[in-house]
C-alpha positions as CSV (number, residue, x, y, z in Angstrom):
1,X,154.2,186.3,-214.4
2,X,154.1,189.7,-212.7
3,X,150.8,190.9,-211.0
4,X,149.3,193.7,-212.7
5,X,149.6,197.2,-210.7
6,X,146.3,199.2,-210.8
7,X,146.9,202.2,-213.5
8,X,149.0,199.9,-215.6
9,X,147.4,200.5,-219.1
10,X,147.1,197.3,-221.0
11,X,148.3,196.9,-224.3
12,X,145.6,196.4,-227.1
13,X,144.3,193.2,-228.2
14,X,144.1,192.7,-223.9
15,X,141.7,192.8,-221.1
16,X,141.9,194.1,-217.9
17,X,141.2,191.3,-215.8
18,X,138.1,190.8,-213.8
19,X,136.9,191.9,-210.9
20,X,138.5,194.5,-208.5
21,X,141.6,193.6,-207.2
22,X,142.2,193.7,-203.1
23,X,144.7,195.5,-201.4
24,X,147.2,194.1,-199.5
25,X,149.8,194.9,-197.8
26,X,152.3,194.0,-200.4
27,X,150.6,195.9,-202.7
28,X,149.3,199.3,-200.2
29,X,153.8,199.1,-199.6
30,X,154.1,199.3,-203.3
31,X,151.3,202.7,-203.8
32,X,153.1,204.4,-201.8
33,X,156.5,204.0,-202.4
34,X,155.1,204.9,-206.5
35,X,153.3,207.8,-205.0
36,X,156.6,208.7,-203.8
37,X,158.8,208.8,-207.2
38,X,156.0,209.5,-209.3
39,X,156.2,212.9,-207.7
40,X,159.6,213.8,-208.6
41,X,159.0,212.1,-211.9
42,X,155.6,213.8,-212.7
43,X,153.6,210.6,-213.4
44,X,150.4,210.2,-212.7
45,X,149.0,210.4,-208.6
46,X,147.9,207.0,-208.0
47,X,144.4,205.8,-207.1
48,X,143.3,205.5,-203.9
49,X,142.4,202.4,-202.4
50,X,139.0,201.3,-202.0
51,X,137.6,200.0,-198.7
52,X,136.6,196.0,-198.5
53,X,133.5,195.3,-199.8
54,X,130.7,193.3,-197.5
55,X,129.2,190.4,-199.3
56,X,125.7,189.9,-198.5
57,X,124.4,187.4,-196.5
58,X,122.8,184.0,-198.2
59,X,122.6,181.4,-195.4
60,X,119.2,181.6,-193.8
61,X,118.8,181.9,-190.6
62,X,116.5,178.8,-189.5
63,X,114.3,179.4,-185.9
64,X,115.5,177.2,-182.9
65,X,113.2,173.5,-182.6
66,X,112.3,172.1,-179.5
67,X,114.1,168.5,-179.0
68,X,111.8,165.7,-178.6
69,X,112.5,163.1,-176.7
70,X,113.1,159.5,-178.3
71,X,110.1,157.8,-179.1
72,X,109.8,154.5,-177.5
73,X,109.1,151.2,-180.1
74,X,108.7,147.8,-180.0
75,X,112.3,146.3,-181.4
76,X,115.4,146.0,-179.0
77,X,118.4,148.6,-178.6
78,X,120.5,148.2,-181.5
79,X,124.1,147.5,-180.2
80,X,127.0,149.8,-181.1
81,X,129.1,148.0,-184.6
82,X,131.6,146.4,-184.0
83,X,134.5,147.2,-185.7
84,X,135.2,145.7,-189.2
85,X,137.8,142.8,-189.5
86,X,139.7,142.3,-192.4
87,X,139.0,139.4,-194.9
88,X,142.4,137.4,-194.1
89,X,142.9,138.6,-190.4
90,X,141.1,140.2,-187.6
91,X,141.1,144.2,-187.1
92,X,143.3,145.8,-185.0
93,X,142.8,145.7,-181.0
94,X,142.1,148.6,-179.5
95,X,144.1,148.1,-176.3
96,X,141.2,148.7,-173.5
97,X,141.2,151.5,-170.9
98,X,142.0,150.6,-167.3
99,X,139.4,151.4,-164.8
100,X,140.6,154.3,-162.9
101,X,141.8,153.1,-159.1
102,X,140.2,154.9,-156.3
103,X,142.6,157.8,-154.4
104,X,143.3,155.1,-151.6
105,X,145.3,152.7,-153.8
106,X,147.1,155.9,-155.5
107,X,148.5,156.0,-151.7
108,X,151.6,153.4,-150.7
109,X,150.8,151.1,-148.3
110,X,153.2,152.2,-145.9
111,X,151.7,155.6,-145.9
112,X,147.8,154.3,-145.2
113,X,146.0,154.8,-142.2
114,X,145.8,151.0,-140.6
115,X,142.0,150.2,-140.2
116,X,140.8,147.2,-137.7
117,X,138.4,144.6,-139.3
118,X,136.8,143.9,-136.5
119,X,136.0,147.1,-134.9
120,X,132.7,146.7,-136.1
121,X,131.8,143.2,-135.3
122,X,129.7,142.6,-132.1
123,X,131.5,140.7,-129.1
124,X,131.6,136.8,-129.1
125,X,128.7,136.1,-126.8
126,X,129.3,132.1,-125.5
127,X,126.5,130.2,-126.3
128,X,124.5,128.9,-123.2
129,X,124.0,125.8,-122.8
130,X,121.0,123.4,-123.2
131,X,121.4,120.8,-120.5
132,X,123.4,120.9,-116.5
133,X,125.7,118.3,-116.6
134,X,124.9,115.8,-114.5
135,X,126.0,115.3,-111.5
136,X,125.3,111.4,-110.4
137,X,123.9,108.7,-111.9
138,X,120.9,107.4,-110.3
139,X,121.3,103.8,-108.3
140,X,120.6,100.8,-110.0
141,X,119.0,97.5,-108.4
142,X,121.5,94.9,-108.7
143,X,121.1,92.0,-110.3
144,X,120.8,88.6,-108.4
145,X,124.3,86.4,-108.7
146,X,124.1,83.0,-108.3
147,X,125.8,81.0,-105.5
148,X,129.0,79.7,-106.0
149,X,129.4,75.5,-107.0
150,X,130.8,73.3,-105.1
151,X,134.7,73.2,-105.5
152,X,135.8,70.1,-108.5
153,X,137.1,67.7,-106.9
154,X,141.1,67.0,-107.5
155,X,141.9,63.9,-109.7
156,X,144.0,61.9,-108.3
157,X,146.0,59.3,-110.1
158,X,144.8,56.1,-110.2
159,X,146.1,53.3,-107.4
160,X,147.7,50.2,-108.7
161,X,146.7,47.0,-108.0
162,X,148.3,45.1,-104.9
163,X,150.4,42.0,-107.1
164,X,150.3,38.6,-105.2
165,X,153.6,37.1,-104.4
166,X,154.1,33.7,-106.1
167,X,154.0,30.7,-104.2
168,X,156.4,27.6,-104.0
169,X,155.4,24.8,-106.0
170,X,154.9,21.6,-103.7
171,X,157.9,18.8,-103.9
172,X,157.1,15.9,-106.2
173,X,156.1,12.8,-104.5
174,X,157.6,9.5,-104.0
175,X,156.6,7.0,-106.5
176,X,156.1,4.4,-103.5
177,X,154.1,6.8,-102.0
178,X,150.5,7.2,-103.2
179,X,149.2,10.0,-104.9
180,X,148.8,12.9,-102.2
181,X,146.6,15.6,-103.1
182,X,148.4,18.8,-103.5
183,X,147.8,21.0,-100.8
184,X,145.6,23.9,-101.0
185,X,147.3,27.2,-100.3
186,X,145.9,29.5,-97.9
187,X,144.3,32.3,-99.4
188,X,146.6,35.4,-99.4
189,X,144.4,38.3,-97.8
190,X,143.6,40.7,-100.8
191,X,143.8,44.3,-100.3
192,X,140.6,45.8,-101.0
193,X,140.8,48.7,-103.3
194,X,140.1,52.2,-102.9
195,X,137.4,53.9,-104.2
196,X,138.1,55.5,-107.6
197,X,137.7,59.1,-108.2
198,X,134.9,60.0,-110.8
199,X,136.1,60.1,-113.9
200,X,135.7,63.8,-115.8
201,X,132.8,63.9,-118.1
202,X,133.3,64.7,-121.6
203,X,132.0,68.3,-123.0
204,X,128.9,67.1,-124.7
205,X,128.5,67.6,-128.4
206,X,125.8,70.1,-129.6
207,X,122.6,67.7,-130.4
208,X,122.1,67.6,-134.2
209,X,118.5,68.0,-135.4
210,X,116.9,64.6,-135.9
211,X,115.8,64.4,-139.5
212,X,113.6,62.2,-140.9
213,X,114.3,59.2,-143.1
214,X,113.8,59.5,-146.8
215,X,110.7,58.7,-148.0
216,X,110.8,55.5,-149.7
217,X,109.7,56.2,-153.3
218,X,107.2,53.9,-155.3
219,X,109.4,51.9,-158.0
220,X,108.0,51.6,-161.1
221,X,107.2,48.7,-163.3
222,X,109.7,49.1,-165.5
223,X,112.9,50.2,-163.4
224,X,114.7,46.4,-162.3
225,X,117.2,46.4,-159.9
226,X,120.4,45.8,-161.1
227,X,122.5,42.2,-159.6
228,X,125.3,43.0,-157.2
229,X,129.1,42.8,-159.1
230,X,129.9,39.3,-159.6
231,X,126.7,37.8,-159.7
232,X,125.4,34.2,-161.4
233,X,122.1,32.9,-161.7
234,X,122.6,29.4,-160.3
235,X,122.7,26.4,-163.1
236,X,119.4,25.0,-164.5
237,X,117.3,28.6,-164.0
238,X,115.9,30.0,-166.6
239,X,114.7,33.4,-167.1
240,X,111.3,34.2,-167.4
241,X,110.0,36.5,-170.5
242,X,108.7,39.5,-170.0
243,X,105.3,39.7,-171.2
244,X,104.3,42.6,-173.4
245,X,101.7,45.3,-172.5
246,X,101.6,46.8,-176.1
247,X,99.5,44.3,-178.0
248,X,96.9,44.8,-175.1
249,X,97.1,48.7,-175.4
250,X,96.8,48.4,-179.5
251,X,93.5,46.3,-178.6
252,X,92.3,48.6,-176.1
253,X,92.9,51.6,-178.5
254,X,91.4,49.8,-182.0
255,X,88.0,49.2,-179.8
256,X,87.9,52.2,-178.3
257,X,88.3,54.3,-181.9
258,X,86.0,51.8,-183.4
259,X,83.0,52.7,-180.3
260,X,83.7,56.2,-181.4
261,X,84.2,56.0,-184.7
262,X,81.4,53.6,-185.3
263,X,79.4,53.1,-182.5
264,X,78.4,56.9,-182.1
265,X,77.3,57.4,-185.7
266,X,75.3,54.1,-185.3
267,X,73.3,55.2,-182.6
268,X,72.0,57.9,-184.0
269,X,71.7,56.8,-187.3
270,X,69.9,54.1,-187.0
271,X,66.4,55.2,-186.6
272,X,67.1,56.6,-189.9
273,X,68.2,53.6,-191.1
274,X,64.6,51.5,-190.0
275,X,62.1,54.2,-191.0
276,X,63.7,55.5,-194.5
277,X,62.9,55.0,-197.3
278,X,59.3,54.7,-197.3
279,X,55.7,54.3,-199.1
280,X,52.4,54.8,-198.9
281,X,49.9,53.1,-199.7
282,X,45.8,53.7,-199.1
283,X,44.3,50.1,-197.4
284,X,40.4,49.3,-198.0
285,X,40.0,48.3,-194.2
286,X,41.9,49.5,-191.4
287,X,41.0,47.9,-187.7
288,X,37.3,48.5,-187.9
289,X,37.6,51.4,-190.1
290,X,36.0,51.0,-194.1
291,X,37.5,53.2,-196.8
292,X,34.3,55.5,-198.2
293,X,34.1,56.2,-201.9
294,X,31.5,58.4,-202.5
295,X,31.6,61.6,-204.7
296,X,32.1,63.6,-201.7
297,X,34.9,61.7,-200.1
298,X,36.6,61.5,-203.6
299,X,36.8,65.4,-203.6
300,X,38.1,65.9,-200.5
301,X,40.6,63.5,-201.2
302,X,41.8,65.4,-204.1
303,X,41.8,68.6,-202.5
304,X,43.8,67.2,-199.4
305,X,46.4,65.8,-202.0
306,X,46.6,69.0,-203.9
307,X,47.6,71.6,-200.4
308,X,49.7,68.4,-199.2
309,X,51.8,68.7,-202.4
310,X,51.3,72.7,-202.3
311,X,53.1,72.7,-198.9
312,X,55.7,69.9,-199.2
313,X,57.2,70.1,-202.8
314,X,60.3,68.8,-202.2
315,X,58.0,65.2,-200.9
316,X,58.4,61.6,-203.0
317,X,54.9,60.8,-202.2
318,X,51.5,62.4,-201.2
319,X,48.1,60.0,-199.6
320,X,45.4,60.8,-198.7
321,X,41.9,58.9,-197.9
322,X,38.3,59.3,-195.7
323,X,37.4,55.8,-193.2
324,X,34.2,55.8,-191.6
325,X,33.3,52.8,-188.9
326,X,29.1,51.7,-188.5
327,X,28.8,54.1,-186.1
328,X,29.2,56.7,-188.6
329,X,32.5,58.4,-187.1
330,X,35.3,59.5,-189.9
331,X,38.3,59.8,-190.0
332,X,40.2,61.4,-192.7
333,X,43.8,61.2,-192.9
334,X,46.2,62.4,-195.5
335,X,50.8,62.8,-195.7
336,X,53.6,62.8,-197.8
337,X,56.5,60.1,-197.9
338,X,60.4,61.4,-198.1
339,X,63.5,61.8,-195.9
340,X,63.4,64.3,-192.8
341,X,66.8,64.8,-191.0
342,X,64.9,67.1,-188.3
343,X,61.2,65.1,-188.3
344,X,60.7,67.0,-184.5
345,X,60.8,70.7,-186.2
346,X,58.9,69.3,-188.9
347,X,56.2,68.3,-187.1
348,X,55.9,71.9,-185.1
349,X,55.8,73.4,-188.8
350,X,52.8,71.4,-190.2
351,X,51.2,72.2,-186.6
352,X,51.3,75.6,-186.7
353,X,49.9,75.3,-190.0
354,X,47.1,73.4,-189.3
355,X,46.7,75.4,-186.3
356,X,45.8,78.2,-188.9
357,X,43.0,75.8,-191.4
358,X,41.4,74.6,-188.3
359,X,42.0,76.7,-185.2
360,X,43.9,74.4,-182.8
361,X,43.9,74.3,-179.3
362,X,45.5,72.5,-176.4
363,X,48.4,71.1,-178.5
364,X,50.4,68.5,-176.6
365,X,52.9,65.6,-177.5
366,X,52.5,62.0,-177.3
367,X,55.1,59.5,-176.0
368,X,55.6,57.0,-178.7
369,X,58.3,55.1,-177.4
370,X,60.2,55.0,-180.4
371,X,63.3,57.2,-181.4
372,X,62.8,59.2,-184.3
373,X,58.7,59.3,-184.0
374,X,57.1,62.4,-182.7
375,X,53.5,63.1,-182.4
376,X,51.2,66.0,-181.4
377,X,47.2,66.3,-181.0
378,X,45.4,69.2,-180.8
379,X,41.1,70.4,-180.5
380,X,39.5,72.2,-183.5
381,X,36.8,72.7,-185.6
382,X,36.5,71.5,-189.4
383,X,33.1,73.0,-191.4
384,X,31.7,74.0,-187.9
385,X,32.2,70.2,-186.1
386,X,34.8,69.5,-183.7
387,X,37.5,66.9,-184.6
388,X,40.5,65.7,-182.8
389,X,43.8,66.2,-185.3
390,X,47.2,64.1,-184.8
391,X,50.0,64.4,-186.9
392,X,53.1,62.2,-186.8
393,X,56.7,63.1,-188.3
394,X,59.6,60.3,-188.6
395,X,62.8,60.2,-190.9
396,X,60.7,58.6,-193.6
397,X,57.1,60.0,-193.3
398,X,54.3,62.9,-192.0
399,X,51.3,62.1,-191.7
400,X,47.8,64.2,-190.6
401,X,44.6,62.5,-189.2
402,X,41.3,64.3,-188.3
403,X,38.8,62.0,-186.2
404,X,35.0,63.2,-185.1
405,X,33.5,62.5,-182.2
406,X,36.4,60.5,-180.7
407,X,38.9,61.6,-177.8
408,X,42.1,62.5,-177.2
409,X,43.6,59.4,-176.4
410,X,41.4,57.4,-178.0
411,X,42.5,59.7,-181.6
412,X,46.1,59.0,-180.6
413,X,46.1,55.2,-180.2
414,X,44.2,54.8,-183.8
415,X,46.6,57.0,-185.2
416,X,49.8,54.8,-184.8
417,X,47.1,51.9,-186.3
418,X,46.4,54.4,-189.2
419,X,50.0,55.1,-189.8
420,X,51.7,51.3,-189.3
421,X,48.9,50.2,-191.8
422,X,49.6,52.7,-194.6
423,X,53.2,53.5,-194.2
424,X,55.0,50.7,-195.2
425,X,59.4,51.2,-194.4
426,X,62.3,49.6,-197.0
């Protein structure tokens, strides 16, 4: 489609198109070559050219910044990426840049100025050394060397033996002639031998160390020595039996189990065998002791029975009963009847609590002589008098005697009387 000329009128029904159009050089050719004919032809003087109009400016013109330097922070340098690789093969290689070789090795060798390695290095300097050599050795002492031996004597082979010539035998005699003697031969002079040379003596052996002979070892019972090869016992002996140790042993052994089995539990069981079970039983007359049985000795009987029972409830049987003799001294005794496995800690029990009803004192035991009997006496008061109490303790029995105006030992022997005479065992 042909470019509009400027002055070209458009047809109706068109518009002129927009915006000015720019001269070039095309176009300034073409004005003036129209310029030209349209003055011969009497057309219209064209229109001049208009000058290039300057745009105004729309970028803004920011001021200059100072550049700050890069702020320091606490995470690593970040490497440059490395370059992607494909999904079924690795990238391409980027072939890598040879260093650049210094101007020297651009230079043939031929054409290099030789240099000397060592022109540098210090001289060899010899080392000096530590020690002279030396010249001499010093002189030694010599040792002592010991004479020389005599020289061995050479062996010489040994001489034989001179060997006798024989002697012709003596004609036979006549038998009318009587029986001559034969004659005696001179004795041939012997030659007497030379001496011998000494033999050599054998190198010695090295002397073994002398040991000493085995110790002869007990034999025991039961090892026999066994008969030489091819022996017999000779005819008529008999051989004796051996006798057997076992039946002894299987004695030995039964008694022994039976002393320990039986004789061990026996011993110690048979106190409690002779003092339990047991009774009691209150006598009218005991040595020269009379039961009293007044209203006042009848109530402390009951009360006596009543704490006896109070402090031994698991007793068979509780006694109790007041003696007097002329000479007006009681003694008033009371116990319970019933097995004790332990009659010693029994007896330190009812002590100490008689110890608290009637203040005891000076509590010592008394050798009875028997196993399985224990007794204890003590000093207190009863109702503001002084009494002597005893107590005995066995397997079968316990027992508690106050006397007045008695001793010691005097309370202790009537006790045992007291307790043999109401305590009756089996």
């Amino acid at each position: 489609m042909p470019e509009p000329q400027p002055g070209e009128k458009h047809p109706a029904g068109q518009s002129a198109p927009s915006g000015p159009l720019q001269p070039t050089a095309d176009r300034v050719g073409a004005t003036s070559a129209g310029a030209t004919s349209g003055a011969g032809g009497g057309e219209e003087p064209p229109t001049p050219a208009m000058p290039p109009v300057e745009l105004p400016k729309t970028a803004v013109e920011l001021p200059g910044t100072a550049v700050e330097p890069a702020r320091w922070s606490g995470s690593a340098s970040v490497p440059p990426p490395l370059p992607k690789r494909r999904w079924l093969g690795s990238a391409e290689e980027v072939p890598v840049t040879p260093p650049e070789l210094p101007v020297d090795e651009h230079t043939p060798p031929e054409e290099r100025t030789p240099v000397d390695p060592w022109a540098d290095v210090d001289p060899v300097t010899p080392a000096p050394e530590a020690y002279p050599p030396p010249v001499s050795l010093p002189p030694t002492r010599p040792y002592p060397v010991a004479p020389p031996g005599p020289p061995p004597h050479p062996v010489s082979p040994p001489v034989p033996m001179p060997v006798p010539h024989p002697t012709a035998a003596p004609p036979p005699p006549p038998f009318s002639a009587p029986p001559v003697s034969p004659a005696v031969p001179a004795p041939q002079p012997h030659a007497v031998p030379q001496p011998q040379a000494p033999h050599p003596v054998p190198p010695q052996s090295p002397q073994q160390p002398v040991r000493k002979p085995p110790k002869r070892g007990r034999k025991r019972r039961g090892e026999l020595t066994a008969p030489p090869p091819g022996w017999q016992p000779p005819p008529g002996y008999v051989p004796v039996r051996r006798r057997r140790r076992w039946p002894r042993l299987m004695a030995m052994m039964t008694l022994l189990t039976a002393a320990c089995c039986c004789g061990i539990p026996g011993y110690l069981g048979k106190p409690m065998w002779d003092q339990y079970p047991a009774t009691a039983a209150v006598q009218a007359r005991v040595a020269d002791l009379a039961l009293r049985d007044d209203a006042t000795s009848q109530q402390t009987v009951r009360r006596l029975e009543r704490e006896t029972r109070t402090a031994h409830l698991l007793a068979e049987q509780t006694f109790a009963a007041v003696y007097g003799d002329a000479a007006r001294k009681r003694v008033t005794v009371f116990g319970t009847t019933g097995f004790r496995f332990s009659p010693d800690s029994d007896l330190e029990t009812e002590m100490a609590r008689l110890t608290e009803s009637y203040g005891l004192s000076g509590v010592t035991p008394v050798d009875t002589g028997v196993r399985g009997l224990h007794e204890q006496c003590g000093v207190g008061t009863d109702a503001g008098t002084s009494v002597v109490v005893c107590a005995w303790a066995d397997h079968g029995s316990l027992g508690v005697a106050l006397f007045t105006r008695r001793s010691v030992e005097d309370s202790a022997a009537l006790l045992d009387e007291l307790r043999r005479a109401l305590v009756t065992r089996g």
